[in-house]
C-alpha positions, 0 to 999 in steps of 0.5 A: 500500500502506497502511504499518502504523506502531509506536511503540517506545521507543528505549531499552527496546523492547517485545518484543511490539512488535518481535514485530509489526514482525518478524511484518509484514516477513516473509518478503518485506515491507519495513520502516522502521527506526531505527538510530543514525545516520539511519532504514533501510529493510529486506529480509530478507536471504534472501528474493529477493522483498522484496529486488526490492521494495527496489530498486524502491523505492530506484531502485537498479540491480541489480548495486550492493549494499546492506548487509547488517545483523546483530544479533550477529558470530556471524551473520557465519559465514553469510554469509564465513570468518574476518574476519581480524586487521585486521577483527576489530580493526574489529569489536571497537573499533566494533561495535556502531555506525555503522562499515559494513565492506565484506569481500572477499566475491564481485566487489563485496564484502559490506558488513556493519553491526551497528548499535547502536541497541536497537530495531534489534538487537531487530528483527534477532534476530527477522527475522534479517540485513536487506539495508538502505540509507538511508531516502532517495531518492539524492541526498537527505539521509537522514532521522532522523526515521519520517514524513521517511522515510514521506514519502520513500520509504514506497511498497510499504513494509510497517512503519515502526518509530517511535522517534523521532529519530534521533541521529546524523543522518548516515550511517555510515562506510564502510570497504572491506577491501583484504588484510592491514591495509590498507583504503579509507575510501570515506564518513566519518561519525560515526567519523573516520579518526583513529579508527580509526587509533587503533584499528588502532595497533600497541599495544593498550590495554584498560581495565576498569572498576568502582566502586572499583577495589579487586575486580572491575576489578583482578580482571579486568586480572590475568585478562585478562592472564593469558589473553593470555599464555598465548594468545600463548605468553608471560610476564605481564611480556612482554605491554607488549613484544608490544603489550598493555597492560592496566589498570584504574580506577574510576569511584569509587576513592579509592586502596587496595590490592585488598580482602583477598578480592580478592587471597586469590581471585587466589591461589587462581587462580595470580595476584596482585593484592599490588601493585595501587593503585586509580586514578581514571578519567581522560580521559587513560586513556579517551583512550588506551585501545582497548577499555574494558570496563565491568562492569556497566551503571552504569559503561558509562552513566557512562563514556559521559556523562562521555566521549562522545567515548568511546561507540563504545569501551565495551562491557559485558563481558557481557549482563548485566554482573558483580555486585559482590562486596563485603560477600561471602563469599570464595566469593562472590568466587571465583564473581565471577572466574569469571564474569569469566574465562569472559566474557573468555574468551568475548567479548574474547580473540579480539579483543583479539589482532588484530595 
């Protein structure tokens, strides 16, 4: 079989380029793919017929299982009930990323990945979940670059996306959930255990993240705090004591109080921001946080260059990240705290309460 090869960018996909992979790969062709780590090789999760293709491609037995790829945790409810307290900690401090979780789904489990690379995602929104493994015949290294993979594993293969290398260039990490908060590391990759570890500690600090730290990021700590309290069924001042520690920083703050239309919205909202004093981001607050949500996609991209070691720990509070609201009017600010409200709401108090 003759395999059809698209070049898309790594970084900013084309869509009509992953319209034509995904239009080739269904309903039962095979298709090579880029993730961060290394380059995979997928079926549609739902189809039996490109699903015995891959394991005669991968010379794979049929009772080992592969993995299966997801795009967004709402797929999840398709495939297994809640994820529990210890994985939804998992989920939210690695995924998207290189972190395979095996759930206790069924005799063998199911292990599920939401990888992050752009081109990856794109794919999975329009084919949905893939059953996936290493672009690799076993015993092999996996490879991180599309003609690696053609060359090792490209027969009966429909597309092959080329993206270029692969960055990570080694495997994902492979966790199995065993009941309550204890787990098996069964493969280290890029995240270490003492990563995860640290994800899993019983204090959980969550930074939030803006220019100035003088309106959305203080905005966003006193409504984060907010929300977890009423959650949990407690007082603002008791969250340190139940394990929450929220803050905030800037990536440009100078020092200063909260700006004057920052502080009248909090009261307007039943909070108050009076004794905030903008801080400095600071390794040593990226280090100790577990989850930092940025506000916007320059402070993620920021964050992510200056702290790599931080990467896997920094999300945008939403798609499309918080507008600043400086220079606006009150109603302005009013709508920008909303917004933030609602994408916590939505997006990050679930999570954050996992212990």
């Amino acid at each position: 079989m003759s395999i059809q090869i698209i070049s898309i960018d790594g970084q900013h996909p084309d869509e009509n380029a992953i319209q034509r992979a995904a239009q080739s790969v269904m309903p039962d062709g095979l298709v090579i793919f880029p993730t961060e780590s290394v380059y995979g090789i997928g079926a549609i999760a739902r189809s039996g017929a490109a699903l015995k293709k891959l394991r005669i491609v991968k010379q794979r037995d049929h009772p080992q299982p592969f993995t299966l790829h997801i795009s967004d945790q709402s797929q999840l409810d398709d495939w297994m009930g809640p994820p529990g307290k210890t994985a939804q900690c998992l989920m939210d401090a690695f995924w998207p990323g290189p972190l395979t979780i095996i759930f206790p789904v069924g005799e063998q489990g199911l292990g599920i990945r939401l990888p992050s690379h752009p081109v990856a995602r794109a794919l999975i929104e329009r084919t949905g979940p893939l059953l996936a493994s290493s672009a690799n015949r076993s015993g092999d290294e996996p490879a991180i670059t599309l003609p690696a993979a053609v060359t090792a594993i490209g027969d009966h293969v429909t597309v092959g996306i080329d993206s270029g290398p692969a960055s990570g260039g080694e495997a994902s990490t492979v966790l199995r959930l065993l009941g309550g908060s204890e787990y098996e590391l069964l493969r280290t990759g890029q995240i270490t255990s003492e990563q995860i570890e640290h994800a899993l500690k019983s204090t959980r600090k969550i930074l939030f993240v803006c220019t100035g730290n003088t309106c959305r990021s203080p905005m966003a700590e006193a409504l984060c705090k907010n929300l977890l309290a009423t959650q949990l069924g407690c007082s603002i001042d008791s969250l340190n004591s139940r394990g929450y520690q929220v803050e905030s920083v800037g990536i440009a703050a100078s020092g200063g109080s909260a700006t004057e239309h920052a502080r009248q919205t909090m009261i307007h909202m039943g909070l108050s921001i009076e004794d905030h004093y903008s801080q400095q981001i600071s390794a040593e607050a990226v280090e100790d946080a577990d989850l930092i949500i940025a506000l916007s996609h320059s402070h993620s991209e920021v964050i992510r260059s200056h702290f790599p070691e931080a990467r896997e720990r920094v999300h945008l509070i939403h798609e499309t990240g918080v507008s600043d609201p400086i220079g606006g009017s009150l109603e302005v600010y009013r709508r920008c705290a909303e917004e933030i409200e609602q994408a916590i709401r939505q997006h990050w108090i679930e999570g954050i309460i996992c212990k």
